[in-house]
N, C-alpha and C positions, 0 to 999 in steps of 0.2 A: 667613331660612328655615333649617331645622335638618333635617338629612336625619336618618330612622331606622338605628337601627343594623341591618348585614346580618345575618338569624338562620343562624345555624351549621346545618348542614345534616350532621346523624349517619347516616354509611350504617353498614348491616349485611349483612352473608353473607347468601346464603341461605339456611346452614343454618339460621342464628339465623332469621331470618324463619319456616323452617317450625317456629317455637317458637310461632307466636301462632298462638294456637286457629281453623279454618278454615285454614291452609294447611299445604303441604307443600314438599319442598326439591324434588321430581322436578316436580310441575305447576308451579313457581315458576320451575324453567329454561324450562321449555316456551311458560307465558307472558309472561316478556324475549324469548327469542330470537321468538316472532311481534309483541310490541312491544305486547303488554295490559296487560302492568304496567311500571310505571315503573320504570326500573332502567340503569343504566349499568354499562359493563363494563371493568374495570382490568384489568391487567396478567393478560388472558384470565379475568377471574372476574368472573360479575355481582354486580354489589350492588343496593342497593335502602333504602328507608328504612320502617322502620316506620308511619310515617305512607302513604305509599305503598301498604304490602300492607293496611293496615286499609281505605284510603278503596277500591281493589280489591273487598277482598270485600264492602264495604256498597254499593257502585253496582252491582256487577254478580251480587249475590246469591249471589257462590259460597261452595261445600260442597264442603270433601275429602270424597271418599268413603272415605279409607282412616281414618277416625278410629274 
């Protein structure tokens, strides 16, 4: 049996996140801290993965409104 190799798991800031079109870094803390998006928090900062904030806004429809 050959086990698969574990995939590297790249987080990014927030800020970087409110870089992909549909989010922002102010609604991105608001939902980590209520626990809508996936995100883990280091040494007091959240992070989160790109893949994370895309599958976010495709399941749950969301639109900044500040674009």
């Amino acid at each position: 049996m050959t086990k698969e190799p574990k995939k590297s798991i790249k987080y990014i800031s927030l800020k970087e996140a409110a870089k992909i079109p549909g989010a922002s870094q102010g609604d991105a803390t608001f939902l980590c801290r209520t626990g809508e998006l996936r995100a883990v928090k280091l040494a007091g900062e959240w992070i989160t993965t790109e893949e994370w904030v895309r599958e976010f806004i495709k399941t749950q429809g969301y639109k900044n409104t500040k674009t």
